[in-house]
N, C-alpha and C positions, 0 to 999 in steps of 0.2 A: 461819885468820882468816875471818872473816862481816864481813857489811856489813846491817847492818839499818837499813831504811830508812818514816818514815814521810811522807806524802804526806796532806791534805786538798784537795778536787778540785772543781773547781766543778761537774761530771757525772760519775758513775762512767763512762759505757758511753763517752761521747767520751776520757778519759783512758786507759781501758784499750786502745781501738781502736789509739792510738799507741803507747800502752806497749808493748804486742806489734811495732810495725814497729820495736822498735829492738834486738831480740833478736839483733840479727848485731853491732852497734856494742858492745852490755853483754858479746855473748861476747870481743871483739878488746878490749875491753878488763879479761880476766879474768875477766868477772864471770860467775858460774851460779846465776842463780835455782832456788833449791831448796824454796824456800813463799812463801805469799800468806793474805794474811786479810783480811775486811774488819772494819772495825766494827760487830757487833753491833748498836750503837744509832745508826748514823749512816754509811750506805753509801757515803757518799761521802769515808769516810777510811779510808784501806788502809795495811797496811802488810806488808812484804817482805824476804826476806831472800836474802841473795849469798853462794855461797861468791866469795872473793875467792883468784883465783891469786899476785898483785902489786898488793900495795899501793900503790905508786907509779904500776903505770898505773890502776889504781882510780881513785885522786885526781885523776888527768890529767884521766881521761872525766871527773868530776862538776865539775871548773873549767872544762873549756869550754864556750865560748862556743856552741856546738851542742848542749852539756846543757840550759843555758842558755834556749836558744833553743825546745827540744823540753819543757822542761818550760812553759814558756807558753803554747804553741800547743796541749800538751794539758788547760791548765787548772787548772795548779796555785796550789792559794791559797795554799799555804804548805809548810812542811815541815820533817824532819832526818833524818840520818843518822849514824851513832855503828859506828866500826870495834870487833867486839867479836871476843873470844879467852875459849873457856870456862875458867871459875873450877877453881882447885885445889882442893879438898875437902879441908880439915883431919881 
């Protein structure tokens, strides 16, 4: 299972500066960033993807209150995220 996640940022360079301190919190709670993209036409929307170990603590980290809290203070205007599982091929 992946975790793909989209983010628009009021700064790239301030959002990413945090986004990297939180690499120890994203790994304890499962998650392994495995790519990064930005927007083409608009740098300051990114978007990324998690391999995801457990789902349930996945979920934990993105309802707290310290997600919460760290995605403010690096400036996010808005966002989503969608737990995905690759498609069977008929």
């Amino acid at each position: 299972m992946q975790l793909l996640c989209r983010n628009r940022v009021a700064d790239f360079e301030t959002w990413w500066a945090i986004f990297e301190t939180h690499s120890d919190a994203h790994r304890d709670a499962g998650l392994h960033l495995q790519h990064f993209w930005l927007n083409a036409d608009d740098p300051d929307e990114v978007f990324f993807l998690f391999n995801v170990d457990d789902r349930a603590r996945a979920e934990a980290f993105l309802d707290a209150p310290q997600a919460v809290e760290g995605a403010d203070e690096s400036g996010v205007v808005d966002g989503d995220y969608f737990f995905i599982e690759e498609a069977v091929r008929c």
